[in-house]
C-alpha positions in Angstrom: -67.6 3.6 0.3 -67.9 2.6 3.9 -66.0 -0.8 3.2 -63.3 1.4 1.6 -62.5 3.9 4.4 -62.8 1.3 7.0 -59.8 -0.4 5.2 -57.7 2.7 4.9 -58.3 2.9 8.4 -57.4 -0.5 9.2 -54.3 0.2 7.0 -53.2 3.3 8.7 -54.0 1.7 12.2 -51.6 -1.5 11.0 -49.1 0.6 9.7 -48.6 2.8 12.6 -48.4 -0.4 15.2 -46.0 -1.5 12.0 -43.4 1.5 12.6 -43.3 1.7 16.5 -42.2 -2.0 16.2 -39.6 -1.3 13.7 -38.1 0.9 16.3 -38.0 -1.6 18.6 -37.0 -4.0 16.3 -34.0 -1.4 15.9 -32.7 -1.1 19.4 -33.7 -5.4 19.2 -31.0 -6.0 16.4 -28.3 -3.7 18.4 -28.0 -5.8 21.1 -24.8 -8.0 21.6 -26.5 -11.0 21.9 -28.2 -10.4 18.5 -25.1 -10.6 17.2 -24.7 -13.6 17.9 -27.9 -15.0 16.0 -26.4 -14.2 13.0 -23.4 -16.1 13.7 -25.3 -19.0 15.0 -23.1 -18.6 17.9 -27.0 -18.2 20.6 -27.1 -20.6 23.8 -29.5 -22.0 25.2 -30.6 -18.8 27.5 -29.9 -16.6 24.9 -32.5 -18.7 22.5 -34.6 -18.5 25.1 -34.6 -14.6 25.2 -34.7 -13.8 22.3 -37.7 -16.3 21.9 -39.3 -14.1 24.5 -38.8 -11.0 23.5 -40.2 -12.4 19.7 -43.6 -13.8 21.8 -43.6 -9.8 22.8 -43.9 -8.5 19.6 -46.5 -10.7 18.7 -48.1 -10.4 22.1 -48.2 -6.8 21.5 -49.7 -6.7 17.9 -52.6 -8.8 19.2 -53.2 -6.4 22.2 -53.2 -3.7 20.2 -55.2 -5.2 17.3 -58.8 -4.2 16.2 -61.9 -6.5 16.7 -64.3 -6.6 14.0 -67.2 -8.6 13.9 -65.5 -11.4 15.5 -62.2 -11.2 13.8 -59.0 -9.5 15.4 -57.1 -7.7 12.9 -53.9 -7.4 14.5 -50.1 -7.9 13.8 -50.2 -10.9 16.0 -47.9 -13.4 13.5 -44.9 -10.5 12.8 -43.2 -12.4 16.0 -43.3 -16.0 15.1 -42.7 -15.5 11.8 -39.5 -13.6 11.9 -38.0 -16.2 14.8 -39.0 -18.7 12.3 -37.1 -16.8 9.4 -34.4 -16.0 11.3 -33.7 -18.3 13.6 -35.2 -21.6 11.8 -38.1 -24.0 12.6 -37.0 -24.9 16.5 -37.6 -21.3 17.6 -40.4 -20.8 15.1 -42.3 -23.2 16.2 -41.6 -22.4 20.1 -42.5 -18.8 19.7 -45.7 -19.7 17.4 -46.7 -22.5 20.0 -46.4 -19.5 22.8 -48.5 -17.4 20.7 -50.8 -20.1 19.7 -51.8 -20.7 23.8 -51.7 -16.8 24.1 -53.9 -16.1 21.4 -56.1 -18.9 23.1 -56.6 -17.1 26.0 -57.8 -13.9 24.1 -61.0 -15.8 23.3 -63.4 -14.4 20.2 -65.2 -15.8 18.0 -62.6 -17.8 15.6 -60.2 -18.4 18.4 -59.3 -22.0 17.5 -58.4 -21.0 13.8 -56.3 -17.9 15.0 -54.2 -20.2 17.6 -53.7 -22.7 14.8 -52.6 -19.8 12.2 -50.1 -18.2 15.0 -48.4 -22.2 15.0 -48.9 -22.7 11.1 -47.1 -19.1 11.0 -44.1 -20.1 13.0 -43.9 -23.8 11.8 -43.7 -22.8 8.0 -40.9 -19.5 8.6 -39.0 -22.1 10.2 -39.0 -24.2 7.4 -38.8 -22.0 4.7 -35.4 -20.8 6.3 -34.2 -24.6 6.7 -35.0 -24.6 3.0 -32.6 -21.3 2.5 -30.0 -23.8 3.8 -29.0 -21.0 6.6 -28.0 -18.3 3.7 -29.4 -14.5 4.7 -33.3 -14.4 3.7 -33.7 -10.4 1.8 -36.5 -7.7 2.7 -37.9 -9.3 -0.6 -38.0 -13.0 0.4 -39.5 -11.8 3.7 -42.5 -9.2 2.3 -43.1 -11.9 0.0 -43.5 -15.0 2.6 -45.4 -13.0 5.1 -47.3 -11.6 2.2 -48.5 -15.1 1.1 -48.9 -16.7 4.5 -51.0 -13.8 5.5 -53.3 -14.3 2.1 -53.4 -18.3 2.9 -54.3 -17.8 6.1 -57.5 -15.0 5.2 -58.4 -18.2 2.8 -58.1 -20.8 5.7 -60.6 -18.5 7.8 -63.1 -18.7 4.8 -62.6 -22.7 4.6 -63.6 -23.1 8.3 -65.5 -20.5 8.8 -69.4 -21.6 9.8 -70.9 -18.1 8.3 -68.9 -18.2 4.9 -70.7 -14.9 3.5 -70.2 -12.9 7.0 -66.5 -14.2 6.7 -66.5 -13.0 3.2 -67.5 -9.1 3.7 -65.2 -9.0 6.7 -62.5 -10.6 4.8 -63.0 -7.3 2.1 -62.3 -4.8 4.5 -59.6 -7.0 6.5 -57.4 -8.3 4.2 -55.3 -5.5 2.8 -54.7 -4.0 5.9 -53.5 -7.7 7.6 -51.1 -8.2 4.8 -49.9 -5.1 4.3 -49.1 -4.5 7.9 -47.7 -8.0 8.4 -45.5 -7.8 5.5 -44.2 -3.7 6.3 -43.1 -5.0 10.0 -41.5 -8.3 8.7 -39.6 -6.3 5.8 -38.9 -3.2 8.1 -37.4 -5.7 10.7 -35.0 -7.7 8.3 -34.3 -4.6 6.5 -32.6 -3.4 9.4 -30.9 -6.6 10.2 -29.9 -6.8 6.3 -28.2 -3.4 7.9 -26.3 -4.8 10.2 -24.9 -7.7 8.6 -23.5 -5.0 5.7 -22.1 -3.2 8.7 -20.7 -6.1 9.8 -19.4 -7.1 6.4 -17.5 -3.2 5.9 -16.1 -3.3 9.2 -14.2 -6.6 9.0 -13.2 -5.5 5.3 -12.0 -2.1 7.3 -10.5 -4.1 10.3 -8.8 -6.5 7.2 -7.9 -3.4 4.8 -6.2 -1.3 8.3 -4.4 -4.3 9.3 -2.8 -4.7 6.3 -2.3 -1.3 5.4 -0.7 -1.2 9.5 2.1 -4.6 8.0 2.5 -2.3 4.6 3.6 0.2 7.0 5.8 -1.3 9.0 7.7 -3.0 5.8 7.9 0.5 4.2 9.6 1.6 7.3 11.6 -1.6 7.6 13.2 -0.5 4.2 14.9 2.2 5.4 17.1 2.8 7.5 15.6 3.1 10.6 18.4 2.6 13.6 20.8 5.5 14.7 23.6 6.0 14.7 23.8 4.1 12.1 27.7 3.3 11.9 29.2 3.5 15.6 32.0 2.4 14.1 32.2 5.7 11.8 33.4 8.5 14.6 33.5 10.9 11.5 30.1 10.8 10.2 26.6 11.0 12.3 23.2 10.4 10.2 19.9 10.8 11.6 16.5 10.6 9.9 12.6 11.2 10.4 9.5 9.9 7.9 6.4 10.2 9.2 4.0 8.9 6.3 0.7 11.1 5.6 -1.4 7.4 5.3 -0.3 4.4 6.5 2.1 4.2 3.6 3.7 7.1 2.4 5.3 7.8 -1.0 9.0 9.4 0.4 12.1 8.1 0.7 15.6 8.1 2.1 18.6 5.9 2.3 21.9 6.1 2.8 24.5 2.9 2.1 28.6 2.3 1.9 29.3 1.9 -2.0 32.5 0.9 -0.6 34.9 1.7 2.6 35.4 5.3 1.3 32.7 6.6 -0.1 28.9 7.0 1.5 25.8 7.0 -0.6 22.9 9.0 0.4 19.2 9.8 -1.4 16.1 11.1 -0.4 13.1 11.6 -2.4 9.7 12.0 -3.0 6.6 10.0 -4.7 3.9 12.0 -6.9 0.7 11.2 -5.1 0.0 9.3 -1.4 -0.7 6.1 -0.1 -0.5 2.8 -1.4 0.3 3.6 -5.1 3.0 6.4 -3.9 4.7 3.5 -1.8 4.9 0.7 -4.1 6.6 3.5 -6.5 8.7 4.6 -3.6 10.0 0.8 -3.3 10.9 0.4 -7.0 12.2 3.6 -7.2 14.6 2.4 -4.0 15.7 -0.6 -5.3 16.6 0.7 -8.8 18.4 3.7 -7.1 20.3 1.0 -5.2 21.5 -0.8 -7.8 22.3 1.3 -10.5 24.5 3.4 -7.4 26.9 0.1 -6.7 27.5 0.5 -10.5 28.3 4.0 -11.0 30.7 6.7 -9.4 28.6 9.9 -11.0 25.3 10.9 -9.4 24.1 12.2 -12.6 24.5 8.9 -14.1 22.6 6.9 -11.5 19.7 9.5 -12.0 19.5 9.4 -15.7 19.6 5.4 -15.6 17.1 5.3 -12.9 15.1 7.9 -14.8 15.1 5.4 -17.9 14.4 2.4 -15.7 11.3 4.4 -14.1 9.9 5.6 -17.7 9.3 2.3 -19.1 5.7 1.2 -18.6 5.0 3.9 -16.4 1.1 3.7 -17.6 0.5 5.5 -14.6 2.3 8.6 -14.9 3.8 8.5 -11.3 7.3 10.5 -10.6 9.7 11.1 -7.6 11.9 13.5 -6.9 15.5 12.9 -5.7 18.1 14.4 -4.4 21.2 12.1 -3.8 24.8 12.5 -3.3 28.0 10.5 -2.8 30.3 11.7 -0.1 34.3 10.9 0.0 35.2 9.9 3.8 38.3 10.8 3.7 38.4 14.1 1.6 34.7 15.2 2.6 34.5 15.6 -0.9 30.8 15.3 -2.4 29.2 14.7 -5.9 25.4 15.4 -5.8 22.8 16.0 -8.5 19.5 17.1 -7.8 16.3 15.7 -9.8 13.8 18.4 -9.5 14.0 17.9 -5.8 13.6 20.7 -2.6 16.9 22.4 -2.7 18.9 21.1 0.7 20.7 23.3 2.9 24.6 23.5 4.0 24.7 24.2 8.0 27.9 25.2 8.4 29.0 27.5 11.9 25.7 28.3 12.4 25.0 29.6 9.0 22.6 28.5 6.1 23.9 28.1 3.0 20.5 26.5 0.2 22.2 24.2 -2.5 20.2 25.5 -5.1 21.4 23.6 -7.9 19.2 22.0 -10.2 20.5 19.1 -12.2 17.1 17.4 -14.4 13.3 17.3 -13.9 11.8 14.8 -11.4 12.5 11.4 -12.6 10.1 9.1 -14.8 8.2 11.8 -16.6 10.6 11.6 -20.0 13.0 9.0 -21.2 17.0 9.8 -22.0 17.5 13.2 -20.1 20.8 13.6 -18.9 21.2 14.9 -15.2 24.0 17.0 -14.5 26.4 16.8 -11.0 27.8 18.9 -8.9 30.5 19.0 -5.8 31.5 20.9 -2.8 33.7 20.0 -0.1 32.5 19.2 3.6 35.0 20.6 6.3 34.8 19.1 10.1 31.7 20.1 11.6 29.2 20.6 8.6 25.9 19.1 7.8 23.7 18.5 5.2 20.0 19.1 5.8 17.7 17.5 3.6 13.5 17.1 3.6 10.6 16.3 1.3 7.8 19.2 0.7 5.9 17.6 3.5 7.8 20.0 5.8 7.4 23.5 4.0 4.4 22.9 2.9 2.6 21.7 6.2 -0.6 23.4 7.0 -2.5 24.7 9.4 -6.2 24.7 10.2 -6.1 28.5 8.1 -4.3 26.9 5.3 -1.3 28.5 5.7 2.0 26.8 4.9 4.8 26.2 6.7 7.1 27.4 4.1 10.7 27.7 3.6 11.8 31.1 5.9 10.0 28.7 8.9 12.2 26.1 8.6 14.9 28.4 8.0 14.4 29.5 11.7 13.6 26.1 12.6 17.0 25.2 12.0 18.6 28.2 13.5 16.8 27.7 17.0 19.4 24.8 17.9 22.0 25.5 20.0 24.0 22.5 20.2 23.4 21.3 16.5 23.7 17.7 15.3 21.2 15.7 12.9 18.9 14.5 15.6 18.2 17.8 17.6 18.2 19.7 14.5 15.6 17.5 12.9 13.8 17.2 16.1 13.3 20.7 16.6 12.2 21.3 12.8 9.2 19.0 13.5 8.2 20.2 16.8 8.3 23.7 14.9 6.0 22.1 12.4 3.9 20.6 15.6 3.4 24.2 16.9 2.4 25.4 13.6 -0.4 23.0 12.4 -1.5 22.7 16.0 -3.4 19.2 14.9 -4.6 19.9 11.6 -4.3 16.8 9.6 -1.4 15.8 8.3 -1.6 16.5 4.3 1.5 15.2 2.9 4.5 12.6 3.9 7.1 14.1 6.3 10.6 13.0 5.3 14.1 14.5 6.6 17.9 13.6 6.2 20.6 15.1 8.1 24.3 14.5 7.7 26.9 15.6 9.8 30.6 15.5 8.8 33.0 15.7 11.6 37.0 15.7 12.2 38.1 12.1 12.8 
């Protein structure tokens, strides 16, 4: 019974001395130069440290250890043994070597056998991480090593002791708590470097994944038209346009093209969904909307062939709204069609008129609808105002939306209206109103100003 409780003590003793090194070990794998162990990257100073600071922990096991009947149960090979795992056989052996001579001068009773285990402990971590060719060693590999060199060496103090049977009944009460407390630090210790290196690993794959999603950006907004005014050349028509994505890469659209020298092609739309699905949608939905427009004079007919294009294979359910129309530079005449879209608004002399009109659902939910068109006439001096959802339904940190009588006022605030003010102004408006609440959805507008020539 005695034997018993003086091991639990032991064990408790080793495992306390075991959890105020982790911490330090903690702090230890923090520092910069730490880093650079595990990129192999240490010079010679910087071995040298960290050679030191490993003699420490070793150092400090043995000073806090335990003397029993000759024998110091203490966590004096933790050191040695993870610069040899760690770092290889060259530091291994120097920090064991420095233990070795410092165990030496500690004196007892087997003092010559504990110097040798403190080398044999450094030499053979060394090795076994030459013999892991460099790769990572796990908190298994490591409980396991210290574990075994820890029962070798209890056997090694039997072999040489001179009192084999004294050896033997200290060796009972010893042993559990010297492995045990050998093999917690050493797993607690690469545990935590096993920490960093996953760290490591998920921020380069975030550094990679941001950088990439930061190029997917700036191709989505290469896509569009992006420089204003767009046609200097066009005295009679002014164009401006804002998309500020809710990610990196949004799912809404605009665009705006000459299907010929009369008549002006403009769309503006919106993905189901955000991010990098919602923008590889948005680009297909572009470039189908593109081509089927240099084909067809009809806006209904563009949407109903797009549509169709959209539907098939659609395994992932995804739709866009669009609103799109095809103005007549000359007459100010415009066909538009409106594919379950916001309704835009008519500015004309300082008045709102909403183009209500609703031609077909949102496109690529159902193959073969038709989509119906409609027309108005632009006089000198009017503009079309057109936005995504992202605007009325921007929220605030009380989750309250923007909503549509906002932007109403949003729009009549400007007192010398054109496209850029006007659109300006609406997301200043929208600014003021979240007052930095995250951005929940993409941010698109389109304004289009027809003037006399």
């Amino acid at each position: 019974m005695f034997e018993i409780e003086s091991t639990i003590l032991m064990l408790l003793d080793m495992l306390d001395k075991a959890c105020v090194m982790a911490v330090i070990a903690y702090f230890l794998v923090r520092a910069p130069f730490f880093s650079k162990l595990l990129d192999k990257k240490l010079d010679v100073y910087q071995q040298m440290l960290l050679g030191f600071i490993f003699i420490l922990f070793s150092a400090y096991g043995a000073l806090n250890g335990l003397l029993v009947d000759g024998n110091l149960v203490a966590l004096s090979h933790s050191g040695q043994i993870l610069a040899g795992l760690l770092a290889g056989p060259v530091l291994g052996s120097c920090v064991g070597g420095a233990v070795a001579v410092f165990r030496y001068l500690l004196g007892g009773e087997l003092v010559y056998f504990s110097a040798l285990t403190s080398l044999l402990a450094g030499i053979l971590a060394g090795l076994y991480h030459r013999f892991k060719a460099g790769s990572s060693i796990t908190v298994l590999e490591g409980i396991v090593f210290t574990a075994s060199f820890e029962v070798l060496a209890r056997m090694l103090q039997l072999v040489f002791s001179p009192h084999f049977n004294k050896t033997l009944k200290v060796q009972e009460v010893i042993v559990l708590p010297m492995v045990l407390g050998h093999a917690m630090m050493v797993g607690i210790f690469i545990f935590v470097v096993q920490n960093l290196l996953e760290e490591r690993k998920n921020r380069k794959i975030q550094e990679r994944l941001e950088s990439e999603l930061s190029m997917a950006r700036d191709i989505q907004l290469s896509l569009v038209p992006n420089v204003f005014p767009p046609f200097p050349n066009c005295p009679n028509l002014d164009i401006y346009a804002i998309l500020q994505p809710a990610k990196e890469v949004g799912g809404d659209i605009y665009d705006f093209f000459f299907i010929d020298e009369e008549r002006l092609c403009f769309v503006i739309g919106d993905v189901s969904g955000k991010g990098m699905p919602a923008a590889l949608f948005m680009s297909a939905t572009r470039t189908l909307f593109k081509a089927q427009a240099d084909r067809e004079g009809d806006t209904g007919e563009i949407l109903k062939k797009v549509n169709n294009d959209l539907c098939r294979g659609n395994d992932s359910s995804m739709f866009v709204t669009l609103f799109c129309g095809i103005l007549h530079m000359t007459t100010g005449e415009v066909i538009f069609s409106n594919g379950g879209h916001n309704p835009p608004y008519l500015y004309r002399q300082g008045a709102l008129e909403m183009l209500s009109h609703k031609h077909g659902p949102a496109l690529g939910i159902l193959e073969d609808i038709s989509y119906g068109s409609a027309r108005m006439v632009l006089e000198p001096g009017d503009m079309l105002v057109m936005y995504t959802d992202g605007v009325t339904e921007a929220m605030n940190s009380r989750n309250e939306m923007f909503e549509v009588q906002r932007l109403e006022q949003a729009m009549k605030k400007s007192i010398n209206p054109s496209p850029e003010t006007i659109l300006k102004g609406i997301m200043s408006e929208v600014g003021e109103f979240v007052r930095g609440a995250e951005q929940s959805d993409d941010i698109t507008m389109l304004a289009l100003h027809y003037r006399k020539q």
